[in-house]
N, C-alpha and C positions, 0 to 999 in steps of 0.2 A: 499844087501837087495833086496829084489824081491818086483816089485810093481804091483798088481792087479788095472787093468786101470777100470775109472768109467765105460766105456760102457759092463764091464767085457766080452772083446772078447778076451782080450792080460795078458799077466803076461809077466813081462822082468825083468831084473837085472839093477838094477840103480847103475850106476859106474860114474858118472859124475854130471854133474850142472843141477838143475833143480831150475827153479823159476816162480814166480807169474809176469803176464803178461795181457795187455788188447790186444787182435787181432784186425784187423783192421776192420771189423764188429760192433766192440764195445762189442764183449764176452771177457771174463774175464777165466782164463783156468791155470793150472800147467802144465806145459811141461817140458818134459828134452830134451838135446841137447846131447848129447855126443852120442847115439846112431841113432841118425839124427831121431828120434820117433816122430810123430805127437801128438798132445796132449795127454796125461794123464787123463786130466778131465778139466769139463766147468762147471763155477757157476757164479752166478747170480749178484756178483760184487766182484772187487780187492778185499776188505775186506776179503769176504770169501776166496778167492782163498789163500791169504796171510796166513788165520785160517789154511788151508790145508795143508800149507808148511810148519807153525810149526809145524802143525803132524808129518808130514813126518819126519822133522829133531827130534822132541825129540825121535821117536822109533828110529830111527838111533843110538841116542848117549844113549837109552839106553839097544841096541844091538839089539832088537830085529831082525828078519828074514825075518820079511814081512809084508807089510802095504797093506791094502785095501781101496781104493777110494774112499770116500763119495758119494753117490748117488745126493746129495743136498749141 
């Protein structure tokens, strides 16, 4: 799956773990690891970052090819 990152500067292939996270800041963000990528996207609490990741995973499981970052 290819993911269009929020600040839409990057497109990558997600082949690995990504999950909901608070930085040490206190932002709230989805990042994936497996390609050692700096974040993905930053919202405005866990909550939502969590909303994002189920996105992410139900296009996953139901195939589709690419998911685009929530601006919010």
């Amino acid at each position: 799956m290819k993911i269009f990152t929020q600040d839409r500067t990057r497109i990558f292939s997600f082949s690995g773990d990504v999950w909901a996270t608070e930085t040490p800041d206190g932002g709230h963000v989805v990042a994936e690891k497996a390609n050692g990528s700096p974040y993905i996207g930053t919202y405005k609490d866990i909550d939502r970052a969590s909303e994002v990741l189920k996105e992410i995973f139900q296009y996953y499981r139901d195939g589709k090819k690419s998911y685009i970052m929530p601006l919010e």
